[in-house]
ZADOSE-146827 format. One record per atom (N, C-alpha, C): residue in three letters; x, y, z. Coordinates in pm, whole numbers, plus 50000, padded with zeros to 5 digits. Each point is the difference from the previous one (the first is absolute). Layout:
REM residues N
alaXYZ ...
//
This chain:
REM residues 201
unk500844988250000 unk499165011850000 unk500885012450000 unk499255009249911 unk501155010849999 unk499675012250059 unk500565013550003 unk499325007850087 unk500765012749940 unk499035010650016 unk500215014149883 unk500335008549999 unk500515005049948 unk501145010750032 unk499125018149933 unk500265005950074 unk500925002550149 unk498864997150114 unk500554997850128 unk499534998350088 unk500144983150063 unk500094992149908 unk499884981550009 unk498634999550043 unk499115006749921 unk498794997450032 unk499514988349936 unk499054988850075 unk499614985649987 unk499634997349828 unk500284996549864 unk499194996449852 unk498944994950056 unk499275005149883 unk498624995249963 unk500114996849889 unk498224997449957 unk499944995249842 unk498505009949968 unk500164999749860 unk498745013149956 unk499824991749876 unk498635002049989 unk499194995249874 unk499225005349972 unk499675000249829 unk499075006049935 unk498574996249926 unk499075002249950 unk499674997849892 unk499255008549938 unk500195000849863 unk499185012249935 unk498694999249981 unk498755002850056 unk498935000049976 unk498865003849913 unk499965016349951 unk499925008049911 unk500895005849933 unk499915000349850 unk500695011649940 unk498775009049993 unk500805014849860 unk499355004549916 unk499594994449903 unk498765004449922 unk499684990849849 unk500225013749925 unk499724991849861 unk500465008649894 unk498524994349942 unk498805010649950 unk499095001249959 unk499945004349822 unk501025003050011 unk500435010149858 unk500804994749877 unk500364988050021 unk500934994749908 unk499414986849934 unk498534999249988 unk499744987749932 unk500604983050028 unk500705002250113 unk500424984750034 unk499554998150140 unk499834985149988 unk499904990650114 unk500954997350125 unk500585015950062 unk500804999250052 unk500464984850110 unk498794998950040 unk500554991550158 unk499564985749966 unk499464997949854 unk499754984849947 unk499024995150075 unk499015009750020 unk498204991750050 unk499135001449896 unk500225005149853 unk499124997549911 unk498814988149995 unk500994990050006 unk499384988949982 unk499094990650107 unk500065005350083 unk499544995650174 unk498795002750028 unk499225003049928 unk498575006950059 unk498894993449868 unk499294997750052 unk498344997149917 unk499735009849920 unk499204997149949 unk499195009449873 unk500615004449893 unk501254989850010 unk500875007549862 unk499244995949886 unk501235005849886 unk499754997249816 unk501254990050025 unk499784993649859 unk500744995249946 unk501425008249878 unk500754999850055 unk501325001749916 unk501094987549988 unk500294998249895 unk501054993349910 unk499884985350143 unk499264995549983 unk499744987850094 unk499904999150161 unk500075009750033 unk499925002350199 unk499025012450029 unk499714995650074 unk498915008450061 unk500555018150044 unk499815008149958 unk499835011250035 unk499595015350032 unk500315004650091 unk498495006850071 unk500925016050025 unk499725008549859 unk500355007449976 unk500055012750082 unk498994998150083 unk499985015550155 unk501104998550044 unk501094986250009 unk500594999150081 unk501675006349940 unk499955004949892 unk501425003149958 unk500115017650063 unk499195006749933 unk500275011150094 unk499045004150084 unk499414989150110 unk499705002350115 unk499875015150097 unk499825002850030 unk500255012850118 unk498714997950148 unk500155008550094 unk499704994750100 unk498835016150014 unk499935005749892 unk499295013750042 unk499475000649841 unk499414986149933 unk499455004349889 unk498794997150000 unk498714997450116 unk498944996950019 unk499834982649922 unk500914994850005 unk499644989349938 unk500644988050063 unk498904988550024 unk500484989050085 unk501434988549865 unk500815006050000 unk500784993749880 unk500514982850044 unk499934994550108 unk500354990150046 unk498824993450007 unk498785004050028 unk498824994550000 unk500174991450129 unk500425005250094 unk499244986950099 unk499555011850127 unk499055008049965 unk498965006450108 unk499254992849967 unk498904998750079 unk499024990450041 unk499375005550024 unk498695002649979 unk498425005950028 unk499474994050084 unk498455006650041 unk499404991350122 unk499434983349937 unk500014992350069 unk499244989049978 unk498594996549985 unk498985001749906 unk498565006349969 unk499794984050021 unk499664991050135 unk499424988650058 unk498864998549927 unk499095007850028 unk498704996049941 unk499695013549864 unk500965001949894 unk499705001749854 unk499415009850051 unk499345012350046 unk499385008749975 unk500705013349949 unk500875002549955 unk500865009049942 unk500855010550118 unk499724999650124 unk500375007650061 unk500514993150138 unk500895005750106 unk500625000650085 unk498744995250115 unk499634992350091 unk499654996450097 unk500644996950141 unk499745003150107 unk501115003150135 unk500194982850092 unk499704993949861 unk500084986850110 unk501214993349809 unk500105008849964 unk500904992149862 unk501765007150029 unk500724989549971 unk501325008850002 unk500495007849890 unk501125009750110 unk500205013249913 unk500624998549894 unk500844991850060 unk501924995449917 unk500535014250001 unk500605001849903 unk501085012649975 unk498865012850010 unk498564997149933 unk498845012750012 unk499995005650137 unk501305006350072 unk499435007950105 unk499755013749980 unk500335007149952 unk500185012849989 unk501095007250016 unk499805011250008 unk501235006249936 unk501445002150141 unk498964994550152 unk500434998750081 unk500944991150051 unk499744986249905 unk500334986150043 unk499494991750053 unk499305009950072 unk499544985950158 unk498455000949975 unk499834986850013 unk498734988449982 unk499434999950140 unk498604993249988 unk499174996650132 unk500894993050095 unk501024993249972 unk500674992350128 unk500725001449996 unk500725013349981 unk501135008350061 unk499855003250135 unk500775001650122 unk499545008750131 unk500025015149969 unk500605004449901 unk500175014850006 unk498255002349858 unk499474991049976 unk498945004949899 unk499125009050075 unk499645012649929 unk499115013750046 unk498474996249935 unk500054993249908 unk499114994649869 unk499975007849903 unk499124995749863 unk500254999649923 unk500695015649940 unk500775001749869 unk500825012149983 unk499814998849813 unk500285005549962 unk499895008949866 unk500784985449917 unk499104992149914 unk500924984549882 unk499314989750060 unk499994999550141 unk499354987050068 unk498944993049952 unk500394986249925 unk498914992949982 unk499205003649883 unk500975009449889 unk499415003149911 unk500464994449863 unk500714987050040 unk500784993449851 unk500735008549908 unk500485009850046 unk501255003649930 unk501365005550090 unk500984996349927 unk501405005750090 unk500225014450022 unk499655005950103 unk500365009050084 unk501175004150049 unk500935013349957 unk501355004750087 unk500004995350156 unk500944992950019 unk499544995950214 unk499974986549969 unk499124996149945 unk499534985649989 unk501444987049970 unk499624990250098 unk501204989749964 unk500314996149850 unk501344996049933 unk500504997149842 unk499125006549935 unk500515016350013 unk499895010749873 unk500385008750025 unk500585004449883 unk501125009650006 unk500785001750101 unk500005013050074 unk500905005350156 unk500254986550063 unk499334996449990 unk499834985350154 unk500594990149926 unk500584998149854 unk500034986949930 unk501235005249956 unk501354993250055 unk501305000749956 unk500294993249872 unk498824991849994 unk500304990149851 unk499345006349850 unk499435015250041 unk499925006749900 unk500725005849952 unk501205002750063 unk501605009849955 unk500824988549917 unk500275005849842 unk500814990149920 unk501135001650094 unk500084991550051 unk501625003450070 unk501245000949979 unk500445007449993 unk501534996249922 unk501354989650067 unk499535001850127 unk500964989950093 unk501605005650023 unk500334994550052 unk501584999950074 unk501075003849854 unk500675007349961 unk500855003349895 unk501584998349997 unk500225005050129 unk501325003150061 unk499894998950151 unk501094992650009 unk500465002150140 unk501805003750057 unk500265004750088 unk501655003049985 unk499934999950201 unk500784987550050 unk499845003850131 unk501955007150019 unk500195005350074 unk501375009649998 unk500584998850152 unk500825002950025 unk500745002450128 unk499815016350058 unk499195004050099 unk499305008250026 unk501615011150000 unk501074991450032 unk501175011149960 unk499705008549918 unk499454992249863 unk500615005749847 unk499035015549975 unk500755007649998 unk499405017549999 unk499465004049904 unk500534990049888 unk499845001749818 unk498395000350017 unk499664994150015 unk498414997050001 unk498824996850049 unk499895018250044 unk499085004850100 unk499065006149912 unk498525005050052 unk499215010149952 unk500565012349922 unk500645001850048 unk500715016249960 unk500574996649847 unk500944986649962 unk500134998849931 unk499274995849864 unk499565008749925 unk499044995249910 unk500724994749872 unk500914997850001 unk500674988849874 unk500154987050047 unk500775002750102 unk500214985650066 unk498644992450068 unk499445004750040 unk498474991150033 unk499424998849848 unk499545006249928 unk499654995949870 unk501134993149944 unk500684996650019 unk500734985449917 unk499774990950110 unk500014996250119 unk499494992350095 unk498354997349940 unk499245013950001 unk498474991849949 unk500044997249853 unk500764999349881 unk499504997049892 unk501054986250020 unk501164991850075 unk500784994149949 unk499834985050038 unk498764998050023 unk499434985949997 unk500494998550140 unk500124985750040 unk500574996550098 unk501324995950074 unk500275010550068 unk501904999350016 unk499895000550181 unk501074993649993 unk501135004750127 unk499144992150118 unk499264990149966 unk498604993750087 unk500604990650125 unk501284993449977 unk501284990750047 unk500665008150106 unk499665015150014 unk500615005250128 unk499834996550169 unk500394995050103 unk500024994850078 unk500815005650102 unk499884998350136 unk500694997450138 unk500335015049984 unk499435014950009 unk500005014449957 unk498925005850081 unk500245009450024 unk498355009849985 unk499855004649836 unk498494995549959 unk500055005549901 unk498775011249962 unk499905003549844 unk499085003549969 unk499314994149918 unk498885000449938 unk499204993149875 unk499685007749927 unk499535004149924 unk499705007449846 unk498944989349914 unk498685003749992 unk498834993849981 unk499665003049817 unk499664996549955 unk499245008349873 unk499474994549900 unk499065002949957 unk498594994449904 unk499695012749909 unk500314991349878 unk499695010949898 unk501255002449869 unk499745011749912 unk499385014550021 unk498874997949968 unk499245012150078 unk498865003449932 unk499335011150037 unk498825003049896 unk499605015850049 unk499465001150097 unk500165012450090 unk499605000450085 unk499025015449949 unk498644999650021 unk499545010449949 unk499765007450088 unk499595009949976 unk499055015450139 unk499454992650038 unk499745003350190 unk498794993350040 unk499634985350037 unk500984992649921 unk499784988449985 unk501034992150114 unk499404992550074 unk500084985050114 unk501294992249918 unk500844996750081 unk500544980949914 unk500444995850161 unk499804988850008 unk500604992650142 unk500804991949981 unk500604996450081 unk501244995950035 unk499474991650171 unk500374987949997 unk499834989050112 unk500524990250046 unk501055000250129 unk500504988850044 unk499814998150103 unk500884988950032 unk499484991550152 unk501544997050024 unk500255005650153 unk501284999750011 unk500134991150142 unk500714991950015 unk500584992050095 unk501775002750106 unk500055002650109 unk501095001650028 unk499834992650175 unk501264992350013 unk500154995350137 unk501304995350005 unk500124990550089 unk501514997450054 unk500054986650021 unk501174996050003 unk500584978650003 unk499845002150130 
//
């Protein structure tokens, strides 16, 4: 077991994983390869595919993954009844009759269509962002001065240069994350999501 300098303070171990990227809505491709994964497609050149899903976005009023779920109409009468389930039809709130925090009913509820708020659509549905995924990574020896924020050459060759320097070990270091390019417009959201792990032997 080794121990870190300065100080001989006790190693640990740190882990990652990338959860969300940004998507790219704008470029006509299937960034994150879920074209083909979802129902209701067409047919192209022999495999099934389901064209909402290439440039996807998460703020285009449209369920592009298709798996929101409407209320369950038990007994066929075209409409919402308080003894039928909601599924994803809660409203724009989220929360259903057997939530503890439900106030009742709110503005989408139980009205068979996908609602902003509502579970898998758009905002709430990460699987609507074409994602672009993990691009580059560069982990460094927190020594190295070359490539900090400030430096805007040297971090842009860190984010465009695929994956380098990943084999660094027994250091304090830094990491350098990056997904992409892509536009980033006025106004406009992109997320970024991980799940980070750190403890000790």
């Amino acid at each position: 077991m080794g121990v870190g300098e300065p100080g001989k303070w006790k190693t640990g171990y740190y882990g990652y994983a990338y959860l969300e990227s940004p998507g790219n809505a704008l470029n006509s491709y299937d960034d994150d390869g879920d074209a083909t994964k979802t129902g209701g497609a067409v047919w192209r050149n022999g495999s099934s595919f389901n064209p909402k899903m290439v440039n996807e976005r998460r703020d285009d009023n449209i369920d592009n993954d298709e798996d929101w779920k409407g209320f369950s109409d038990l007994n066929n009468n075209g409409k919402w009844d308080v003894d039928e389930p909601l599924n994803d039809d809660l409203g724009g709130d989220g929360v259903g009759p057997f939530d503890a925090q439900y106030r009742g009913a709110d503005e989408g509820e139980g009205d068979g269509k996908p609602t902003h708020g509502e579970p898998n659509f758009d905002e709430t549905d990460k699987d609507e962002s074409d994602q672009i995924g993990l691009t580059a990574v560069s982990i460094l020896p927190l020594s190295n001065v070359n490539v900090w924020p400030k430096n805007d050459d040297a971090m842009w060759g860190k984010m465009t240069g695929g994956f380098l320097d990943t084999s660094t070990q027994n250091t304090n270091i830094k990491i350098v994350f990056a997904s992409g390019p892509f536009k980033l417009q006025k106004n406009r959201r992109e997320r970024f999501s991980m799940a980070l792990v750190f403890g000790t032997t």
